[in-house]
DRENTI-164721 format. One line per field, with one value per residue: x, y, z of N, C-alpha, C in turn; residue in three letters; residue number from 1. Coordinates in steps of 0.05 Angstrom, whole numbers, m for minus. Layout:
BEGIN
n_px <- [X	...] .
n_py <- [Y	...] .
n_pz <- [Z	...] .
ca_px <- [X	...] .
ca_py <- [Y	...] .
ca_pz <- [Z	...] .
c_px <- [X	...] .
c_py <- [Y	...] .
c_pz <- [Z	...] .
resn <- [Ala	...] .
resi <- [NUM	...] .
***
This chain:
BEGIN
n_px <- [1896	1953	2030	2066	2127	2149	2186	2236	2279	2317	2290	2251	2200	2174	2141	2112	2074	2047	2022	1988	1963	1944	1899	1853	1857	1871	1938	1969	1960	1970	2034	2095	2153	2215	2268	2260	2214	2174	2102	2076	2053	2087	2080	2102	2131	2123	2165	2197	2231	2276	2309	2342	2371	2372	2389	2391	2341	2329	2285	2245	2182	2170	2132	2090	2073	2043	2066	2115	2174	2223	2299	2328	2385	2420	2420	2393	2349	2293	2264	2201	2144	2094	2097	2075	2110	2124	2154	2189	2200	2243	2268	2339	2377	2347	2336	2385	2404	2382	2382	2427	2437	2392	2431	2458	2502	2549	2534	2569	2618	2653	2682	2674	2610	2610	2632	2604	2549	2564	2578	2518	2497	2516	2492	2438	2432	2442	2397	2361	2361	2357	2301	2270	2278	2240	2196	2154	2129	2060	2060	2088	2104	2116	2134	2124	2152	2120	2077	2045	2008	1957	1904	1880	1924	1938	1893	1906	1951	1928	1896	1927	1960	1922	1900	1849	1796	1792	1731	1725	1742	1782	1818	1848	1847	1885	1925	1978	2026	2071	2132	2183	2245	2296	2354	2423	2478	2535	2590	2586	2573	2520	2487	2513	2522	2462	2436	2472	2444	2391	2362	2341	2309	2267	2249	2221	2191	2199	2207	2268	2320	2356	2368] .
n_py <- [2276	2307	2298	2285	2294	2263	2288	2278	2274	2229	2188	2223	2212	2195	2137	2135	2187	2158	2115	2135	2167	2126	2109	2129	2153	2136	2122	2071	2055	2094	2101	2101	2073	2085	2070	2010	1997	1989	1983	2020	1968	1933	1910	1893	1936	1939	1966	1992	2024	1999	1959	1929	1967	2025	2073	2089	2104	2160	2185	2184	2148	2090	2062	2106	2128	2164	2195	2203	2183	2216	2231	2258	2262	2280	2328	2338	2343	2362	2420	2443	2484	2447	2401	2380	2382	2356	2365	2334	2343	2341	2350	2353	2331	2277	2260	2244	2218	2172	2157	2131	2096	2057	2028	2005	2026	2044	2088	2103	2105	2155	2181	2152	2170	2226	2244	2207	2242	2297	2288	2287	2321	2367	2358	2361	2419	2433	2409	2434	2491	2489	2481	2511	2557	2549	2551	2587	2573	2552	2503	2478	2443	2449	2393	2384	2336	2336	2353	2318	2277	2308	2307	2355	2371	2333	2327	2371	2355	2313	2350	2376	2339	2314	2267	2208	2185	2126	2081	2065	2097	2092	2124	2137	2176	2169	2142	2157	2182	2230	2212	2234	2212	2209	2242	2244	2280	2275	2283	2341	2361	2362	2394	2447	2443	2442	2501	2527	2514	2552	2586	2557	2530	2551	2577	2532	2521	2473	2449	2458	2410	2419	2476] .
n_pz <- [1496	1513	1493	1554	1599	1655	1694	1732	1797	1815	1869	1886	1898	1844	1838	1878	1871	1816	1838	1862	1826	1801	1822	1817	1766	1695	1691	1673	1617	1587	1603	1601	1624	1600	1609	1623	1601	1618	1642	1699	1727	1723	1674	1607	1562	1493	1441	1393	1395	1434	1430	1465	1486	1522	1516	1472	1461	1485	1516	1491	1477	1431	1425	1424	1478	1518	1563	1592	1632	1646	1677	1663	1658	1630	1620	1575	1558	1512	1521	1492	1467	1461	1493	1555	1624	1681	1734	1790	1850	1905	1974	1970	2005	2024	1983	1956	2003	1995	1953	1957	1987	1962	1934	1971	1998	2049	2098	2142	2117	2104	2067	2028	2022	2021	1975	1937	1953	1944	1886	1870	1885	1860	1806	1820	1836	1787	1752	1776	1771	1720	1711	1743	1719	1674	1696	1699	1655	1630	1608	1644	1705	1775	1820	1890	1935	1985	1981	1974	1991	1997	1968	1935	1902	1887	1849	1818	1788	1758	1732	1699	1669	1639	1644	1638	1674	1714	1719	1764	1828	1872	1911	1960	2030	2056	2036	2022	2068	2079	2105	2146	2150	2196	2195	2200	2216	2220	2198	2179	2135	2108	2129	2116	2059	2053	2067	2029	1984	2007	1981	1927	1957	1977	1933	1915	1949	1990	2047	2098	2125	2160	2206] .
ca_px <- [1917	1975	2050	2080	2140	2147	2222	2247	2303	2320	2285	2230	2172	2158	2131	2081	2054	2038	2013	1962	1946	1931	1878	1828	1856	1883	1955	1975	1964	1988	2053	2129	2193	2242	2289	2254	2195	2149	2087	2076	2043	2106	2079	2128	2109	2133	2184	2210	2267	2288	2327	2361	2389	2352	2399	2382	2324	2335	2273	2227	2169	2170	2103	2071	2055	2033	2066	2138	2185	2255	2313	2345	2404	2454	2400	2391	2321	2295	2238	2177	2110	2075	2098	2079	2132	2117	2176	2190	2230	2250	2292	2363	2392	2336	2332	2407	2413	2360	2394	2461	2424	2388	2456	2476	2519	2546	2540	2588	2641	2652	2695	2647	2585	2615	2646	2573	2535	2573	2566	2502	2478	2519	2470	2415	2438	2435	2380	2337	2366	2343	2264	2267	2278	2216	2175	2128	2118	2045	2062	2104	2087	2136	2116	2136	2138	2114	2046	2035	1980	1942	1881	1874	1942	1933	1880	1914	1969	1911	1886	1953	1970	1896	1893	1819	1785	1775	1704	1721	1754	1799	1839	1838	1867	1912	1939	1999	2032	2104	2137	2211	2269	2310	2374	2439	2499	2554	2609	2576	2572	2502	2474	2524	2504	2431	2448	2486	2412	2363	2340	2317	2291	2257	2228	2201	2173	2207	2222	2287	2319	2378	2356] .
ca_py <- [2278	2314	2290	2306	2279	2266	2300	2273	2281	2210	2188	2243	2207	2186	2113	2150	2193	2135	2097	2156	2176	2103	2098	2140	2158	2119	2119	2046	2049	2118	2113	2096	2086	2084	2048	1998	1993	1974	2003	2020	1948	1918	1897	1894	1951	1937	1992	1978	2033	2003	1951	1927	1990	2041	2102	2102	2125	2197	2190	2175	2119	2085	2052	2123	2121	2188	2200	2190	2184	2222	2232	2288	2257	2287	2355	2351	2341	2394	2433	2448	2495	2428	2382	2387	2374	2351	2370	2317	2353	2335	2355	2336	2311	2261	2247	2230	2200	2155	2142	2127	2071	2037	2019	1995	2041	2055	2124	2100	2114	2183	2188	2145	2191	2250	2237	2206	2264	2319	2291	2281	2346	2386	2349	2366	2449	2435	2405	2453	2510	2480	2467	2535	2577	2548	2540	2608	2571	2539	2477	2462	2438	2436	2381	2380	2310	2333	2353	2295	2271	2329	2305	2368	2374	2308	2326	2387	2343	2302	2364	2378	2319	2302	2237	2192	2180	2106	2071	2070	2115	2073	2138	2141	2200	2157	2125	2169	2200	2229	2213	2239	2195	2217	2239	2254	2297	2273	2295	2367	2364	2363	2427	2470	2442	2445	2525	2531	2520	2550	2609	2547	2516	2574	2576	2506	2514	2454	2459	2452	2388	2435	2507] .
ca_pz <- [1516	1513	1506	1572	1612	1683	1703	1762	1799	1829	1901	1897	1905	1828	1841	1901	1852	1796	1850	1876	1809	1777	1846	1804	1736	1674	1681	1659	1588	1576	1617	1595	1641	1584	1606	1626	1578	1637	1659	1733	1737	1718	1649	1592	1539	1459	1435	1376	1400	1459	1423	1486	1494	1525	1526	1448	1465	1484	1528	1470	1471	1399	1434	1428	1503	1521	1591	1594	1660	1652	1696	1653	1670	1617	1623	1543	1547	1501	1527	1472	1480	1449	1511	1582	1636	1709	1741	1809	1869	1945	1986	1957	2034	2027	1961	1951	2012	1989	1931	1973	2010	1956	1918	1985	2001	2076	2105	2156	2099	2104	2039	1993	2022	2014	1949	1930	1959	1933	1855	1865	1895	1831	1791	1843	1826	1751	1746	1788	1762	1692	1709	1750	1700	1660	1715	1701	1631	1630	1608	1658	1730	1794	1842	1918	1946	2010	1981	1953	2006	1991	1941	1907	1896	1869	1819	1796	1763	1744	1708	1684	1650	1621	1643	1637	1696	1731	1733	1797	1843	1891	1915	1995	2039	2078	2008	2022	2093	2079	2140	2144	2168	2228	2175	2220	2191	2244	2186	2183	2102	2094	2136	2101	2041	2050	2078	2001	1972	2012	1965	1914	1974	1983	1909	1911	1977	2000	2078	2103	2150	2182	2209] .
c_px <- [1943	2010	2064	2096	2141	2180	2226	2275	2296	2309	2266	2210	2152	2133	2101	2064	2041	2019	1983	1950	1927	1902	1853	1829	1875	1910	1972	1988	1972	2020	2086	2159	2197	2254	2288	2229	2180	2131	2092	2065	2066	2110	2098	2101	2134	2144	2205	2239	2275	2317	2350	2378	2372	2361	2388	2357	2304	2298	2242	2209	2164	2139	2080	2059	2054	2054	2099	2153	2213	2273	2328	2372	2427	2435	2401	2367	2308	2269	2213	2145	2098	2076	2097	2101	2119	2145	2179	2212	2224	2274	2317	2371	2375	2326	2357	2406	2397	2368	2414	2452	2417	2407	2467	2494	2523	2545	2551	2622	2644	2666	2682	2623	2589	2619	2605	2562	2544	2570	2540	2478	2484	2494	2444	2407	2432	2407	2346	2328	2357	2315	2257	2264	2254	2190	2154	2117	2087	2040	2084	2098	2105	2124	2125	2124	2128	2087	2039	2009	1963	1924	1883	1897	1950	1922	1893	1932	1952	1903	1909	1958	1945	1888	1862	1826	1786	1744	1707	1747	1762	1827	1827	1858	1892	1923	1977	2005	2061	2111	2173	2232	2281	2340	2394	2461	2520	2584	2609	2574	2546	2494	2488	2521	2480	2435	2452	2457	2389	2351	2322	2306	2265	2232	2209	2181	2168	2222	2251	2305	2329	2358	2375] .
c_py <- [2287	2296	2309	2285	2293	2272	2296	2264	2248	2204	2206	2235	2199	2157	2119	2158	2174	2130	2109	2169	2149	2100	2111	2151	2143	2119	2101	2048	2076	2124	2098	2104	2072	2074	2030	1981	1975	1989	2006	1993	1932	1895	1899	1909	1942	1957	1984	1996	2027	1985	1949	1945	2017	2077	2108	2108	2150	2192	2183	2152	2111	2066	2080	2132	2155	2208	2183	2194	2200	2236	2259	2288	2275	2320	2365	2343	2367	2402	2448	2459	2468	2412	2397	2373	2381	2350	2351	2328	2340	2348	2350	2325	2283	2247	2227	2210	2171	2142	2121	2098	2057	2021	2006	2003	2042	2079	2125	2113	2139	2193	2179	2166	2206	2252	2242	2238	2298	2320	2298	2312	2370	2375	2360	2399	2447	2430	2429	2482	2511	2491	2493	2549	2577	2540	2567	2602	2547	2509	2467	2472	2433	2426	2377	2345	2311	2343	2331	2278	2285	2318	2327	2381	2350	2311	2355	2372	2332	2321	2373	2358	2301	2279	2232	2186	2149	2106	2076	2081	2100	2087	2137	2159	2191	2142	2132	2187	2207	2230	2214	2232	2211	2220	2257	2258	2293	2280	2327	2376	2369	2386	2439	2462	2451	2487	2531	2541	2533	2572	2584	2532	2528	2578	2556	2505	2488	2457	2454	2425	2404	2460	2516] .
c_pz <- [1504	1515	1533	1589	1642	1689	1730	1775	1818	1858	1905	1895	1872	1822	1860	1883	1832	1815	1856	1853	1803	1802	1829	1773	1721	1672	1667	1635	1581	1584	1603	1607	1618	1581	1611	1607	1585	1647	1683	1739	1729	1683	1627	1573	1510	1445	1417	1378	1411	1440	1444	1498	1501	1522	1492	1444	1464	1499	1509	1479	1437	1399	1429	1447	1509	1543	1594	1619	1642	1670	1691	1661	1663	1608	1596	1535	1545	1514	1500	1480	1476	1466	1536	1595	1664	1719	1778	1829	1899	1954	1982	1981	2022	2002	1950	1978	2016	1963	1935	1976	1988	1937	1936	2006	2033	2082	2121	2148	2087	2075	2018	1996	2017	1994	1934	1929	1947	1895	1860	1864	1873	1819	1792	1825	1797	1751	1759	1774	1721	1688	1715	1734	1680	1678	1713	1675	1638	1631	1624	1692	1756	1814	1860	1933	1973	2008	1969	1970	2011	1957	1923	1900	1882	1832	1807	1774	1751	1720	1693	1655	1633	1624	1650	1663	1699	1729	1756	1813	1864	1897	1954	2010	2060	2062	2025	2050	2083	2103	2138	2156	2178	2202	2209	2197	2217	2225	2180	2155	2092	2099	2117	2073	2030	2049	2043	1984	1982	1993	1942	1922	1976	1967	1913	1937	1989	2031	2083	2123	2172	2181	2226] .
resn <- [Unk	Unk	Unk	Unk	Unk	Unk	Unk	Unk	Unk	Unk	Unk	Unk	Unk	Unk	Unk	Unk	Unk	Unk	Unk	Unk	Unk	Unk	Unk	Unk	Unk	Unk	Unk	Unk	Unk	Unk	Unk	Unk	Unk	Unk	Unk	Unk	Unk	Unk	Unk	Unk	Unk	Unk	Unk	Unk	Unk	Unk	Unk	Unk	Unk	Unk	Unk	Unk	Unk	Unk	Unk	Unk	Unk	Unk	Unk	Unk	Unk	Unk	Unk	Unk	Unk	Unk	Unk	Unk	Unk	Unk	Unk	Unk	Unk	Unk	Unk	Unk	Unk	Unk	Unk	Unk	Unk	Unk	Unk	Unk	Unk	Unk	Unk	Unk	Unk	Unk	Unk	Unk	Unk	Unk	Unk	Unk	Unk	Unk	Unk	Unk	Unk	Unk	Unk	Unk	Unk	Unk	Unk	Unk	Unk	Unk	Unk	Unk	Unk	Unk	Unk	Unk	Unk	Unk	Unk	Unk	Unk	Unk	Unk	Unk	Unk	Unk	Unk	Unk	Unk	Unk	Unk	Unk	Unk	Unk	Unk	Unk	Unk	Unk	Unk	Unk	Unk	Unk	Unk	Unk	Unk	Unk	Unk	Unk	Unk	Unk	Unk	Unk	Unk	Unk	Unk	Unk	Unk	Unk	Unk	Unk	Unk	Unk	Unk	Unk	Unk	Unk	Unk	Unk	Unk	Unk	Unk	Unk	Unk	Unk	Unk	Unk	Unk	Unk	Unk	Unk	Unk	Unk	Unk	Unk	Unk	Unk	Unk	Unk	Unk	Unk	Unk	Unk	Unk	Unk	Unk	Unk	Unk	Unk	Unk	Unk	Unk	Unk	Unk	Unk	Unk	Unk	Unk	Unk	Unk	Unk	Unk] .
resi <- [1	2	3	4	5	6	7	8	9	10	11	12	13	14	15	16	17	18	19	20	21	22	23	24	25	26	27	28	29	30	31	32	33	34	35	36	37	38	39	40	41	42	43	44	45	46	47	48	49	50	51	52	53	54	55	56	57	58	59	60	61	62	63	64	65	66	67	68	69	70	71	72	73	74	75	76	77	78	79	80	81	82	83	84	85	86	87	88	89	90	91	92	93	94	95	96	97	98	99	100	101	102	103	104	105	106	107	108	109	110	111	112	113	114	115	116	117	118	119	120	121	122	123	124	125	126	127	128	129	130	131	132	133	134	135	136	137	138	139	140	141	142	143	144	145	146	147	148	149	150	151	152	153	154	155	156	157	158	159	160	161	162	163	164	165	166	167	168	169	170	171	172	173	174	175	176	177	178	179	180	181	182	183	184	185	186	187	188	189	190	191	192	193	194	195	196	197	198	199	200	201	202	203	204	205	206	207	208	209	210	211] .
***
């Protein structure tokens, strides 16, 4: 098995995937969030780098775990023919404003959301504009969270990322429905936003909310 990290842009559906892979193949013991230095079952993994501090790091497992999670936050994660890269996208409306929410946040507060939503979506541009550019390279994989209840869009990452099979196959086609919250733009910031991006909407073949 290959080293290969999972690149995901915040809110796109990384915890789904785990969840829909581990139903029929080995991800557990090959997997490493970072900054947490917990599998997907919530188990504590042994990292002699975390050292309470996870930013030292740099995305690294010092556990050896095969299958790393990163956010690409500060976008200095280097790219290498020798590592695969699963690249994690959504729609940015619904990714940030998914971020917005689980911090708390009101979207009543037109100056914190916007504020919010406007870092967040630069980030959004960098980071796409990053993955994009190596996205005709082999080892690297761009995943739409809206196929993600699609099985053999399933097992391709599966064949991607090399992971062992399950004794037993405990994947089911209704594991996963994406079902898309009702998002309202009553400040008019997000359409013309979304509008800003659609050519690498376009690329990813990620649909649109506004039209």
């Amino acid at each position: 098995m290959n080293k290969s990290y999972i690149v995901t842009f915040p809110r796109s559906g990384h915890h789904i995937l785990l969840g829909l892979l581990d139903s029929y193949v080995n991800v557990s013991d090959n997997y490493c969030e970072f900054y947490e230095c917990k599998n997907n079952k919530n188990e504590s993994i042994h990292c002699p780098m975390n050292n309470d501090n996870w930013t030292a790091k740099k995305s690294q497992c010092g556990s050896g775990r095969q299958l790393i999670k990163s956010h690409d936050f500060d976008l200095e994660l280097k790219y290498s023919e020798e590592i695969n890269y699963l690249v994690q996208l959504r729609n940015p409306i619904l990714s940030i404003q998914s971020w917005y929410e689980l911090q708390g946040k009101d979207l009543n507060n037109k100056e914190e959301w916007e504020d919010f939503f406007t870092d967040k979506f630069e980030f959004w541009k960098r980071f796409v504009d990053k993955w994009l550019a190596l996205s005709d390279r082999k080892n690297v994989l761009v995943v739409n969270y809206d196929s993600l209840s699609d099985y053999s869009y399933i097992d391709n990452i599966r064949r991607f990322l090399s992971l062992p099979f399950r004794d037993e196959n405990r994947y089911s086609s209704d594991r996963f429905n994406p079902k898309r919250k009702a998002i309202k733009d009553p400040y008019g910031f997000l359409a013309e936003n979304e509008d800003s991006v659609s050519d690498r909407l376009r690329r990813l073949g990620i649909d649109r909310i506004f039209s």
